[in-house]
C-alpha positions in Angstrom: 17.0 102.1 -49.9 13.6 103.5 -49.0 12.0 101.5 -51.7 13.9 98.0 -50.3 13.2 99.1 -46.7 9.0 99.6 -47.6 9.3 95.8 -49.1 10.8 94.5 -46.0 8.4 95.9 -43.5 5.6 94.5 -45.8 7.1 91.3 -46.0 7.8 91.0 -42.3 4.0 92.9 -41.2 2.7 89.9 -44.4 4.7 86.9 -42.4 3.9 88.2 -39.0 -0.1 88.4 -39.6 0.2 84.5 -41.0 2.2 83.0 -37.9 0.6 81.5 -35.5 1.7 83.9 -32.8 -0.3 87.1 -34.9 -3.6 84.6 -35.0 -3.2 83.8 -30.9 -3.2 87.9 -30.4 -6.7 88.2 -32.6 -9.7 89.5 -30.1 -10.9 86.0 -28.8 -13.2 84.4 -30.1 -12.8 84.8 -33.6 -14.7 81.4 -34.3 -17.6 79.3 -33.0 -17.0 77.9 -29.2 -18.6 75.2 -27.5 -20.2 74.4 -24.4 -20.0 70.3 -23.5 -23.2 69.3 -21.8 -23.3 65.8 -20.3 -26.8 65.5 -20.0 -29.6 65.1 -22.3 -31.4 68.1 -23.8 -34.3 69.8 -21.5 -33.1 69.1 -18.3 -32.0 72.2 -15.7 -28.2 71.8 -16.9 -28.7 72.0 -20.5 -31.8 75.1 -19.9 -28.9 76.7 -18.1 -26.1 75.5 -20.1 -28.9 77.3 -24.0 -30.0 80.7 -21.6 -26.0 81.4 -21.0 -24.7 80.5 -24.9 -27.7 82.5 -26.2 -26.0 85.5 -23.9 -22.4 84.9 -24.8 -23.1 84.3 -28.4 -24.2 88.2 -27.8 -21.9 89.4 -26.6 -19.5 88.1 -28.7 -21.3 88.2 -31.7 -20.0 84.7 -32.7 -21.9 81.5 -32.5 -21.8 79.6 -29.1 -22.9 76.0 -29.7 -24.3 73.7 -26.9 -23.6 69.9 -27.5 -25.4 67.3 -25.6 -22.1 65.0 -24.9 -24.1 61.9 -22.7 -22.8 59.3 -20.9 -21.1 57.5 -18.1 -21.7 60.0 -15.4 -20.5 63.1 -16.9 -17.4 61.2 -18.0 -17.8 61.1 -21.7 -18.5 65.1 -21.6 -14.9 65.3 -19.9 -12.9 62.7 -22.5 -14.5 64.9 -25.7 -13.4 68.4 -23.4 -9.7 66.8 -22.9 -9.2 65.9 -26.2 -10.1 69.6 -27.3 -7.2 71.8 -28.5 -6.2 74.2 -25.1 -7.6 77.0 -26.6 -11.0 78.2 -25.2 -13.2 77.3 -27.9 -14.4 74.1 -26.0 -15.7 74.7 -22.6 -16.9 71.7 -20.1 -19.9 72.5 -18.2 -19.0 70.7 -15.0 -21.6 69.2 -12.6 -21.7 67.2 -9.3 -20.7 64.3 -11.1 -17.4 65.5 -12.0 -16.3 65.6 -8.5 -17.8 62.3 -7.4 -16.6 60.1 -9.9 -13.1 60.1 -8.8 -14.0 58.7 -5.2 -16.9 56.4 -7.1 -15.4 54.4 -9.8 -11.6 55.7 -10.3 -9.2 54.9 -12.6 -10.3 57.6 -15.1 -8.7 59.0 -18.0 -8.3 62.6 -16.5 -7.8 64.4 -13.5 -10.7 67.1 -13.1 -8.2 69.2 -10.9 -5.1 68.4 -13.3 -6.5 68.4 -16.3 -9.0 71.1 -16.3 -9.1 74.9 -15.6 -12.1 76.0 -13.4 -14.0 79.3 -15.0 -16.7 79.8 -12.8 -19.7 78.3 -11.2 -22.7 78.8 -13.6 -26.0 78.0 -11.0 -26.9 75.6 -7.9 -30.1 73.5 -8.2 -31.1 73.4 -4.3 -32.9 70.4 -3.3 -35.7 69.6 -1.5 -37.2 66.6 0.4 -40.4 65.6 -1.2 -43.3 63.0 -0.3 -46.1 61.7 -1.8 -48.8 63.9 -0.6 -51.1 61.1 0.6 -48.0 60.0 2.4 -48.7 59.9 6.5 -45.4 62.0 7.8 -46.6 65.6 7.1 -42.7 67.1 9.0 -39.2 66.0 8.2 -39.3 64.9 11.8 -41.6 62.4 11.2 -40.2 61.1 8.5 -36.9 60.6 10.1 -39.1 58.5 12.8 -40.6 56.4 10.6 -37.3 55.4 8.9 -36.0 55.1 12.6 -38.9 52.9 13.2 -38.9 50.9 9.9 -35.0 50.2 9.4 -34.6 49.9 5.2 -37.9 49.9 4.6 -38.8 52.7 3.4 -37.1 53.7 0.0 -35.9 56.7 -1.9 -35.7 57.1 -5.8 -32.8 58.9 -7.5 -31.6 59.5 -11.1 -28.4 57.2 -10.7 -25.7 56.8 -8.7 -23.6 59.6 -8.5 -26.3 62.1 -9.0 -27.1 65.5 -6.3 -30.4 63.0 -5.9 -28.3 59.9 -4.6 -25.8 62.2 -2.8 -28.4 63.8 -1.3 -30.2 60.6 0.0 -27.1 59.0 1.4 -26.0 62.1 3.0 -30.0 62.6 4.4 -29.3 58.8 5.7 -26.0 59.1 7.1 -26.7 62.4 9.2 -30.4 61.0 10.4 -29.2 57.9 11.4 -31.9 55.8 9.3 -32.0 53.0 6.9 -33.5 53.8 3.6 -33.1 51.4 0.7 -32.6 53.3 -2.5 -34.4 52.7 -6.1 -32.4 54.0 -9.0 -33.8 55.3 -12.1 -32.9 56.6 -15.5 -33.3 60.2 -14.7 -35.3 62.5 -12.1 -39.2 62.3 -13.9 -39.3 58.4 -14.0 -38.4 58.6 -10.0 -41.2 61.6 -9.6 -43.6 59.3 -11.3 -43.2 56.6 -9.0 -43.4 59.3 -6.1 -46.6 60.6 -7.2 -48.0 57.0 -7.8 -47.1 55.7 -4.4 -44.8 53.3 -5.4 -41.7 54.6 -3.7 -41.5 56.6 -0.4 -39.3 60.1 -0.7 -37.2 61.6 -3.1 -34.4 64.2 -2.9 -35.3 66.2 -5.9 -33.8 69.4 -7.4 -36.5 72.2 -7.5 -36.8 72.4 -11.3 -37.7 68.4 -11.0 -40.5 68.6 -8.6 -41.6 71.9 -7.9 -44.8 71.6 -10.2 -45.7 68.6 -8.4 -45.4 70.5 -4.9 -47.6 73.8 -6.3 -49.8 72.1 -7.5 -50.3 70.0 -4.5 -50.0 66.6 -5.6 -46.3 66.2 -3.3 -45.2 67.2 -0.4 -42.2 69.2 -0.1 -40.9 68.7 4.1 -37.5 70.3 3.6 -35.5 72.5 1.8 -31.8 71.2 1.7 -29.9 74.3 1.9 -28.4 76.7 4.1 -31.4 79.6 3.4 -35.0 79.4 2.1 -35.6 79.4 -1.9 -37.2 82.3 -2.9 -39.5 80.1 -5.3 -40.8 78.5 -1.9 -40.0 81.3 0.8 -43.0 79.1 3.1 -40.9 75.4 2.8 -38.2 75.6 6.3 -34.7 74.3 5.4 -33.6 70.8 7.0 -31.9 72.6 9.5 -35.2 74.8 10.6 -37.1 71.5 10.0 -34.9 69.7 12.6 -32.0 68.2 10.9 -29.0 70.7 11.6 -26.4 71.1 8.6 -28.2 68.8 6.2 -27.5 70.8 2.8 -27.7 69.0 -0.3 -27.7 70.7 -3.7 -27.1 70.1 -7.7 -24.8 72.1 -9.9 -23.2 73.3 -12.9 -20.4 75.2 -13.9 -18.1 76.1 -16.3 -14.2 74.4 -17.0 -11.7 75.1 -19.8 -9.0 72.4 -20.5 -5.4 72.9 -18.9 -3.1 75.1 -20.8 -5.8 77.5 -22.1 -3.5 80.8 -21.9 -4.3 82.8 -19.2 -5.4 86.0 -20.9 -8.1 83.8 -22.5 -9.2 82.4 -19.1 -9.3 85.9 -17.5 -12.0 86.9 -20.6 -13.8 84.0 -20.6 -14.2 84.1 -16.9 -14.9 88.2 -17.5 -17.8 87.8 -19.7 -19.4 84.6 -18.0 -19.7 86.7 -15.1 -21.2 89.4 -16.4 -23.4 87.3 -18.3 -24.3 85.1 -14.6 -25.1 89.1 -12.9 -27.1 90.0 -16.2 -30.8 91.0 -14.7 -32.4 88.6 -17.5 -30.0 85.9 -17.2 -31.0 86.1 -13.4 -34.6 86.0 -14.3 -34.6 83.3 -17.0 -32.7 81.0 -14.1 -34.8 81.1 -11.6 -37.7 80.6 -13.5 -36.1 77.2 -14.2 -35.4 76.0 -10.6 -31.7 77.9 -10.8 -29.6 79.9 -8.6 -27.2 82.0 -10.6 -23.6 82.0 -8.8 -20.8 83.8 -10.4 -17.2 83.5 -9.2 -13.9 84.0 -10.0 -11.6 81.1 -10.9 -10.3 80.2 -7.4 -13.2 80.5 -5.8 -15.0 78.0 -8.2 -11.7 75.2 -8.0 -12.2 75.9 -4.3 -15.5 75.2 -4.7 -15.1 72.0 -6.9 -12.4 70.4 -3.8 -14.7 71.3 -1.3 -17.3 69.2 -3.1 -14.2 66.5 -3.8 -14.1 66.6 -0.1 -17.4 66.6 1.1 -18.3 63.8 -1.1 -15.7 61.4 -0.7 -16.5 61.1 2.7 -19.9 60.4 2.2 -18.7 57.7 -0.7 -16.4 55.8 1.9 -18.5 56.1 4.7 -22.5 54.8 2.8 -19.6 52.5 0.5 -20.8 53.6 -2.5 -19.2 52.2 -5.9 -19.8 52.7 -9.7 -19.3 49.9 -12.1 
């Protein structure tokens, strides 16, 4: 009997370490994961997106691989993360986009509320009003007069519609009271090109974008479009110090998990990112690129993400924006 009953308790311990349900209880991650960038490689998402998988890859001792998924907007990240087995191996990093698109262009394959799990915000990009520094308005007040002044004539550049440049533009537009015609281009430098060339008039630019330009005094920054002063430029006032109350504009990125992931894997991945966002290093490494590191818990970055659903779609409707 005691030989039989050794058999069957190998056996079953054998069976139970092959199922499925043994595999699900291994320490997580016992493979590669993914992070799902929908930009291009060098920009402040993906530097932020390489300077967190280099720290989770770490900590986990397991390779954490960033691919550059491009296109539409942010939406063909999103299709390749929603296709993705529910299982925390692929992550989405998530970015303004994500929470425009739906008031934008609609009728898309997924829900970014339904069909996503928020983790946590990753960083904010805050943006700042920038002119040519030849340009003749020297305060964001003047500006705002000359725009007042000149209805549509004076122009703003952006990286595409739908991007924390555009938003930030219309939103600049809609709570000045000006006309501004905007000029879109593929990607932030070509628009900063143009700026520092004299061909177009202001752009709303992330500091990672324009920040060289502003030290090294070849723009001029007027604003700073958030609700405190960047550390990086403690002398530049905010929009509201500069004269334009509530005006607060900025870029983001954070990470998503599909729907379904079980919730014991959610809880780690959330864990670790956040110790990775407070990591002194990680801190370091972010700012020096322009970012703001901003850990949160799971509700407050899906509060987060409708509040920026919220905020945006009114600014959609209201400037009557639309994406082909």
């Amino acid at each position: 009997m005691n030989l039989h009953r050794r058999r069957f308790v190998a056996c079953t311990t054998t069976a139970l370490l092959a199922s499925p349900f043994a595999r699900a209880q291994s320490a997580f991650p016992d493979k590669p994961v993914r992070i799902l960038v929908p930009f291009a490689p060098g920009g402040p998402i993906d530097q932020t997106a390489r300077i967190l998988s280099g720290k989770l890859q770490a900590l986990w001792n397991q390779n954490v691989l960033v691919e550059n998924r491009v296109g539409a907007s942010g939406i063909v990240a999103a299709e390749a993360a929603i296709k993705a087995p529910a299982d925390g191996y692929t992550l989405l990093f998530s970015v303004i986009h994500h929470t425009v698109l739906p008031s934008m262009k609609g009728n898309l394959s997924y829900d970014i509320e339904k069909d996503f799990l928020p983790l946590s915000l990753a960083a904010v990009y805050p943006i700042m009003v920038v002119v040519n520094a030849e340009a003749s308005f020297k305060t964001l007040n003047e500006l705002i007069n000359a725009a007042k002044a000149q209805p549509d004539k004076l122009t703003f550049g952006h990286s595409g519609s739908g991007g924390g440049a555009h938003l930030a533009g219309e939103l600049f537009k809609l709570q000045a009271r000006i006309g501004l015609s905007d000029v879109p281009y593929k990607g932030n430098g070509p628009a900063i090109l143009d700026l520092l060339g004299g061909r177009i008039d202001v752009v709303f630019a992330d500091i990672p974008s324009a920040l060289q330009h502003v030290q090294s005094g070849r723009l001029r920054a007027l604003a700073m479009a958030a609700p405190e002063r960047s550390q990086l430029l403690p002398q530049l006032p905010t929009a509201s110090e500069a004269g334009l109350p509530g005006y607060v504009a900025q870029t983001w990125g954070g990470l998503s998990v599909r729907a379904g992931t079980p919730a014991e894997i959610v809880t780690k991945l959330n864990s670790d990112i956040v110790r990775v966002l407070r990591d002194p290093e990680t801190r370091e490494r972010m700012q020096g690129i322009g970012a703001e590191p901003v850990p949160q818990t799971p509700k407050q970055y899906g509060d987060f993400i409708r509040s920026e659903m919220t905020k945006w779609d009114t600014v959609v409707k209201r400037a009557k924006l639309t994406m082909n």
